[in-house]
C-alpha positions in Angstrom: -17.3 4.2 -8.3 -16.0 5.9 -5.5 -19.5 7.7 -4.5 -20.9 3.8 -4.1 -18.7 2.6 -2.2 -18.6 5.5 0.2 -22.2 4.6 0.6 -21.6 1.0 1.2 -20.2 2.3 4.1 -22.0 5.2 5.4 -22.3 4.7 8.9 -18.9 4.8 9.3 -17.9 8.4 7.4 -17.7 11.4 8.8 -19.0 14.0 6.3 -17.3 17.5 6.0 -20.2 20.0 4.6 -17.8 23.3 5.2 -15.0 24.7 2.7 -12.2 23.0 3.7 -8.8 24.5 2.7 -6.2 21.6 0.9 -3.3 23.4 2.3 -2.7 21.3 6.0 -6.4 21.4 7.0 -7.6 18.1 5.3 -4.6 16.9 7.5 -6.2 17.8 10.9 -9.3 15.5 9.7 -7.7 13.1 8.7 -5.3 13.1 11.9 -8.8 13.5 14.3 -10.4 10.8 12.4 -7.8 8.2 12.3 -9.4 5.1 11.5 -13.1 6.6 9.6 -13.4 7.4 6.4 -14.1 11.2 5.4 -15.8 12.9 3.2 -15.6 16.7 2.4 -17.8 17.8 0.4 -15.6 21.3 -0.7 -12.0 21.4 -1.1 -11.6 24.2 -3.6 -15.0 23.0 -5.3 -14.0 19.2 -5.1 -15.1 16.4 -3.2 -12.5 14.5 -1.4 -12.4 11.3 0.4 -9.5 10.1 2.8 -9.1 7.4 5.4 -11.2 4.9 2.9 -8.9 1.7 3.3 -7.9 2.7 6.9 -9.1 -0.4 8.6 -9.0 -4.3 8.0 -12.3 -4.9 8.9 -13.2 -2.5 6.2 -11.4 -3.8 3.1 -13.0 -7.3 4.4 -16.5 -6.2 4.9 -16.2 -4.9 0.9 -14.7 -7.8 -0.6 -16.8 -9.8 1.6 -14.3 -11.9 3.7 -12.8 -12.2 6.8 -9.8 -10.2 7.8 -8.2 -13.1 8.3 -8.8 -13.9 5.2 -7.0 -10.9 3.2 -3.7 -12.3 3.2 -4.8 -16.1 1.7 -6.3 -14.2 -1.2 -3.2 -11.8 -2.1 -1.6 -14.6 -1.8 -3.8 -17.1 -4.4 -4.1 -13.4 -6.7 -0.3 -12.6 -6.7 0.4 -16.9 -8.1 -2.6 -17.6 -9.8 -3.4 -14.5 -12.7 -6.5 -13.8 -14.1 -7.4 -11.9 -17.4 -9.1 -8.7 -17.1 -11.8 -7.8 -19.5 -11.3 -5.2 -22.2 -14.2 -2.9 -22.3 -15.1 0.3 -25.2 -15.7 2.8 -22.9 -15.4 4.1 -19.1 -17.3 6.8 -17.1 -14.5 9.1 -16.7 -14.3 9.0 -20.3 -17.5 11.8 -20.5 -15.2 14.5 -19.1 -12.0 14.8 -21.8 -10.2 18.3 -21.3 -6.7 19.5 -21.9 -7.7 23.2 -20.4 -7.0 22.3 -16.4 -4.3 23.3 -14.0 -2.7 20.7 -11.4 -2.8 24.3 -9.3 -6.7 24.2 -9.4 -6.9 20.0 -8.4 -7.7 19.4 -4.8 -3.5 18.1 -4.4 -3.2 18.4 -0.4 -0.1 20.1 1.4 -0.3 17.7 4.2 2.2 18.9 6.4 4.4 22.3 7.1 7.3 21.2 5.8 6.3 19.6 2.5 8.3 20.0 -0.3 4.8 21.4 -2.1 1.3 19.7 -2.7 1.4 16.0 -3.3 -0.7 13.4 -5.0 -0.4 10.3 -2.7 -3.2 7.7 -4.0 -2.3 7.8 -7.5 -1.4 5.0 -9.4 0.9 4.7 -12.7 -0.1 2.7 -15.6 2.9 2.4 -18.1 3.7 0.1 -20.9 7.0 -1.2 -22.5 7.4 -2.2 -25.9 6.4 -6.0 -25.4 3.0 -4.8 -24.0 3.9 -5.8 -20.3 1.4 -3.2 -18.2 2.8 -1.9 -15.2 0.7 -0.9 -12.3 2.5 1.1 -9.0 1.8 3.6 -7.1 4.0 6.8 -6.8 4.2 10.3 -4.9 4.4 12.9 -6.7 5.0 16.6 -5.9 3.2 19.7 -7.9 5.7 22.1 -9.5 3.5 24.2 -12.2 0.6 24.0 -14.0 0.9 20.9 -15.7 4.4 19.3 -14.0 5.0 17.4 -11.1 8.2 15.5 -9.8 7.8 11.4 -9.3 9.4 9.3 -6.8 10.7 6.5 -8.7 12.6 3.4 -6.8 14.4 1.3 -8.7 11.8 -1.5 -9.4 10.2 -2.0 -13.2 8.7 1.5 -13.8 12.1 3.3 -12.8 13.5 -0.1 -15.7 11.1 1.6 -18.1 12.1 4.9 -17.5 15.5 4.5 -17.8 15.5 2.9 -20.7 13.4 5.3 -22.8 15.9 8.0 -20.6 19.0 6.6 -21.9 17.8 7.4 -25.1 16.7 11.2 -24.7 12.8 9.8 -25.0 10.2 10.0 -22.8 8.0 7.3 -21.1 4.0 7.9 -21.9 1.7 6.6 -19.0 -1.6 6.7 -17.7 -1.8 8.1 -13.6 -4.8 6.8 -12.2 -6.5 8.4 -9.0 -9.9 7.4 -7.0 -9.7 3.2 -7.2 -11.5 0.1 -5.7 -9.4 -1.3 -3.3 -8.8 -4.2 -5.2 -7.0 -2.3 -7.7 -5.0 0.0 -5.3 -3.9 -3.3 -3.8 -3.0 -5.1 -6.7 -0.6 -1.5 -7.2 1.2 -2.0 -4.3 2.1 -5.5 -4.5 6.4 -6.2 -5.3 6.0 -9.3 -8.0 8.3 -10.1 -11.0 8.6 -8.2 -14.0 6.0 -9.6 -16.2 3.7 -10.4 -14.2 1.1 -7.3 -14.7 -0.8 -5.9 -11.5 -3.8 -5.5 -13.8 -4.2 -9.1 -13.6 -3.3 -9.6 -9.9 -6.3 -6.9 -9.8 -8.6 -8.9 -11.7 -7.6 -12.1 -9.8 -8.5 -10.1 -7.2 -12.0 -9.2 -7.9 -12.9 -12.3 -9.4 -12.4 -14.6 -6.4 -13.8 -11.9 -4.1 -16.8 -10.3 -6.3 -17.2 -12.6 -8.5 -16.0 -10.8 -11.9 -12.9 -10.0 -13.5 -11.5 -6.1 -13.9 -12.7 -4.1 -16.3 -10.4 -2.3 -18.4 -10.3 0.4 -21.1 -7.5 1.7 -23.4 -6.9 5.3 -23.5 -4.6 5.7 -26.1 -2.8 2.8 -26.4 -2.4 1.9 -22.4 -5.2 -0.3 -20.4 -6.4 1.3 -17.3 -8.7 0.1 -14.9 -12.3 1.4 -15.8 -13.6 2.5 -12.2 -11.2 5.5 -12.0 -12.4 8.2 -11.2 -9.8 10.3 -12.9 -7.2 9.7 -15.6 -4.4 11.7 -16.7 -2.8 11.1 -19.8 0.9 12.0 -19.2 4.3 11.8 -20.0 8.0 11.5 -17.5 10.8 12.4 -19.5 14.4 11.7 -19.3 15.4 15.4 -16.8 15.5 15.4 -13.3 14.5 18.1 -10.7 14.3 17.9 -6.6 11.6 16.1 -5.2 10.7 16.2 -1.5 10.9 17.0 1.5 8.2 14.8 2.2 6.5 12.6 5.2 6.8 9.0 4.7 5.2 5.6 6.2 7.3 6.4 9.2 5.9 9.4 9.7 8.8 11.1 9.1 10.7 13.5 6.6 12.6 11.7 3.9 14.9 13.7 2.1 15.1 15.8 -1.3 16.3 13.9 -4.0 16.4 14.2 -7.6 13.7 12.5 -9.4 12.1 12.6 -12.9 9.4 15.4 -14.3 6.3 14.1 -15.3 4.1 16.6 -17.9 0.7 16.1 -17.6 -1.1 16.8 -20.7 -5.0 15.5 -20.6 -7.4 14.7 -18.0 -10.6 12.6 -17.9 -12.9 12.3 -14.9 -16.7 10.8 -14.2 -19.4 13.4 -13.7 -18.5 14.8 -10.3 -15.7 12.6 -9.2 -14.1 12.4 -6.1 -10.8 12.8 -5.5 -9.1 10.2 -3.1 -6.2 11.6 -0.9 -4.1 9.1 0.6 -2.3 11.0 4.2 1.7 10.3 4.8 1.9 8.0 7.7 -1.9 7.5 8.0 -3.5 3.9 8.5 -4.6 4.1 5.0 -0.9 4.2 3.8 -0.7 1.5 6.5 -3.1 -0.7 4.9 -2.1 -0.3 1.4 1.8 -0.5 1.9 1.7 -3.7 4.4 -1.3 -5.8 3.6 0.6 -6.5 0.3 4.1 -7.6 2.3 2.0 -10.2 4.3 1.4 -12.5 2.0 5.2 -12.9 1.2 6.2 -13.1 4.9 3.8 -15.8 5.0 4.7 -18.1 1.9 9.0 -17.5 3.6 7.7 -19.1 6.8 5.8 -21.6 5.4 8.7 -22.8 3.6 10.6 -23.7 6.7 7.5 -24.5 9.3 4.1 -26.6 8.1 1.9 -25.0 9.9 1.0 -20.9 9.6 -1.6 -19.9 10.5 -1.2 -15.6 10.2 0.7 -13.1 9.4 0.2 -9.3 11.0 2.6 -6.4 9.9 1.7 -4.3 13.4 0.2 -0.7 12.8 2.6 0.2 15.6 5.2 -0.7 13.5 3.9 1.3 10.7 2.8 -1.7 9.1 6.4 -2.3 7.7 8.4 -2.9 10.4 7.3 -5.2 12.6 5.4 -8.1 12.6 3.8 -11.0 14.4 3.4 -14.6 12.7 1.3 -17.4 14.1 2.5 -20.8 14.0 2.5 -24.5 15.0 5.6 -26.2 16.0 6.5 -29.3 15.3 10.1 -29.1 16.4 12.3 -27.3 18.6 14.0 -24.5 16.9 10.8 -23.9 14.5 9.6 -20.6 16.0 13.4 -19.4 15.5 13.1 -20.5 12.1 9.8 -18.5 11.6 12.1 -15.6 12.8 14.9 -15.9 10.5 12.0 -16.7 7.2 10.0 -13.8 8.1 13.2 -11.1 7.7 13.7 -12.9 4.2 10.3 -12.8 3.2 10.2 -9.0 3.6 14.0 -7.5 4.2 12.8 -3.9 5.4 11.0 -6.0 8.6 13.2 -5.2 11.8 10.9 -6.8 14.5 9.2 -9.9 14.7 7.7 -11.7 17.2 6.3 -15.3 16.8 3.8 -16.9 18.7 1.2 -20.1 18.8 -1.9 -20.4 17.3 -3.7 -20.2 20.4 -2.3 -16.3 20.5 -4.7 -13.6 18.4 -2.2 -12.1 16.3 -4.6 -8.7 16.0 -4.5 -7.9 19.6 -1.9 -6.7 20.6 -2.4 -7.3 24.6 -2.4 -11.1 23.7 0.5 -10.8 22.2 2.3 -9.5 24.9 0.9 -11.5 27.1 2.7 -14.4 25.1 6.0 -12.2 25.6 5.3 -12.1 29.1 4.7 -15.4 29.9 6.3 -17.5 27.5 9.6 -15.5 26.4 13.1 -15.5 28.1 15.5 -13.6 26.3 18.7 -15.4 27.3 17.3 -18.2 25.1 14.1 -16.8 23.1 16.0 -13.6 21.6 17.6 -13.7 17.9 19.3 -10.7 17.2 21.0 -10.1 13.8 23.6 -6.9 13.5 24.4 -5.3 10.9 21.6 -6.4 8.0 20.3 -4.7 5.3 16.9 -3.6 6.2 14.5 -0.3 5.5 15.6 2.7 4.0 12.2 4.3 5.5 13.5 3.7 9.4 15.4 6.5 10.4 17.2 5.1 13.5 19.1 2.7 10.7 22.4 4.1 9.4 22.6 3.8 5.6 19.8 1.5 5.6 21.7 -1.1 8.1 20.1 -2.3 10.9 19.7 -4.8 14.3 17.4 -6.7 13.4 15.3 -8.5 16.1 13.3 -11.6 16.7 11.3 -12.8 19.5 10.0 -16.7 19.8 7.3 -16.0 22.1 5.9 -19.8 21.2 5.5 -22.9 24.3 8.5 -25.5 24.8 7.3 -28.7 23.0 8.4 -30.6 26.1 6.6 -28.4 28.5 3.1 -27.2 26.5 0.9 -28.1 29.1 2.8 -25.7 32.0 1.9 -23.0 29.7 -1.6 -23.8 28.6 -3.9 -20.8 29.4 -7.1 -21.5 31.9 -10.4 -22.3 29.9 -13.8 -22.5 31.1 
């Protein structure tokens, strides 16, 4: 799947035909070629693809929409579920060995001080006893042959874990690795237990593409059927230290103890390529933020009619700040905006709200609206002291100053700040 795909956009990728070392080389690529995808064609024998997702534009131009229109349909995907459809049998199911060593996989050291060689783009696939499947994606660093340490936050597969943990048992899942984008986004969404991302995946694809997501069931656990690889795997209830490791932020967070995961079978298409996903790269931009918009979005629209966008900024890593587009229709509204948009995502520190004659993707326009529609005697809301992103490192203990800008026209005075038109 993801060979076609690359082709769908070949005029874009930048194509690496030399050996390419995995330890902090495919990083300098990646790094030069911020915003293009690239291909190299021998990490240690493997292909590998990076930077895939690093763009808007891109993600649009495959499901075939706007970039405007990304948010509206996470948004219809994440409320309105579709079924997936249950298929016999997958490509990567003609390649079924348990003779490989996570040692010989093209796993990237990105950076010097990496606690090891991390898988970054793969995606988790676990089941609880009701058959609820849960899709997320999680780091996870290479200790041996066939173990790795997970990062687990406490959200539903970290509630599955524990409860088999508390128990002495182990959790069996499926880790997923080389996905459409509609199933890596569908991964990274934050909904209520219950609802499964499979679906939000399929809901995905079938309002996009035109067809639901095709599944198979690899021992008992559905996994989407474009993968490229699957692992069959198991975390059990013993922890070990996980990190250091580069985050969104683009910097270190800290060694923790996490769980071990044991890897026991793998399945893989006929030469599959093996996506790498880089700490702090657009990609990880574009795959951690585009699902926040949409929530941001439905919080302002609770408290103001009219929204017109949302943009988590890639200067603010795509999880810290943000600008929302709105219409007023009171006095007060774009302060209102301000104060929905930190509840619809708590980790957001800055936002900055303007009118819906203001493009919301460029980033001169937006100061522009700061510069010439913004006082911040009157305009500024600052709130001390809140609970926002344990990823920002200038936050102590996760507390923050959080900031808002109303960068939107007086009601009484719209016409002294009207822009010239031809």
């Amino acid at each position: 799947m993801l060979r076609e795909i690359i082709e769908k956009f070949e005029d874009e990728v930048v194509t690496i035909e030399k050996p390419i070392s995995k330890s902090l080389e495919i990083t300098k690529y990646l790094l030069k070629y911020k915003t293009k995808p690239v291909l190299f064609k021998d990490v240690d024998g493997w292909e590998v693809v990076g930077n895939l997702w690093s763009t808007r534009e891109r993600i649009a131009k495959y499901l075939g929409i706007k970039k405007e229109d990304i948010l509206h349909v996470m948004e219809c995907a994440m409320d309105n579920l579709h079924d997936y459809k249950l298929i016999e049998k997958a490509e990567f199911m003609e390649n079924i060995t348990k003779d490989f060593s996570l040692k010989e996989l093209p796993i990237p050291k990105y950076y010097p001080k990496d606690g090891g060689e991390y898988f970054t783009s793969a995606v988790v696939v676990a089941k609880d006893e009701n058959g609820f499947v849960n899709m997320s994606f999680h780091r996870m660093m290479v200790i041996d042959d066939k173990r790795t340490a997970i990062r687990i936050v406490p959200r539903h597969l970290y509630a599955m874990w524990k409860e088999k943990a508390e128990r002495g048992e182990e959790l069996d899942v499926r880790i997923i690795v080389g996905n459409p984008i509609y199933v890596l986004l569908a991964a990274a969404t934050s909904v209520e237990y219950g609802k499964s991302e499979l679906n939000i995946a399929s809901a995905i694809k079938e309002k996009t593409l035109g067809s639901p997501l095709e599944v198979v069931n690899v021992n008992g656990i559905e996994v989407p059927a474009e993968s490229e690889l699957v692992f069959e795997a198991k975390i059990l209830p013993e922890l070990t230290d996980e990190g250091p490791f580069v985050d969104i932020t683009g910097t270190y967070d800290h060694i923790r103890k996490q769980p071990v995961v044991v890897f026991e079978k793998m399945y893989h298409v006929d030469n599959p390529i093996f996506h790498v996903l880089l700490p702090g790269g657009y990609e990880h931009y574009m795959l951690m933020g585009l699902p926040k918009e949409p929530q941001i979005y439905k919080s302002v629209k609770r408290v103001v009619p009219k929204v017109h966008g949302v943009r988590l900024t890639e200067g603010g890593c795509m999880w810290l700040h943000a600008v929302v587009s709105i219409t007023k229709h009171h006095d007060g509204d774009g302060k209102n905006a301000i104060l929905a948009a930190f509840a619809g995502h708590p980790s957001l520190k800055h936002v900055v709200v303007v009118d819906e004659d203001v493009n919301i993707y460029d980033d001169r326009e937006v100061e522009w609206a700061i510069a010439t529609r913004f006082q911040a005697d009157r305009d500024l809301v600052v709130i001390p002291n809140a609970r926002g992103s344990s990823l920002d490192p200038s936050a102590d203990k996760s507390l923050t100053a959080k900031w808002g800008i109303d960068a939107t026209k007086p009601l009484d005075k719209k016409e002294e700040f009207e822009r010239a038109k031809l």
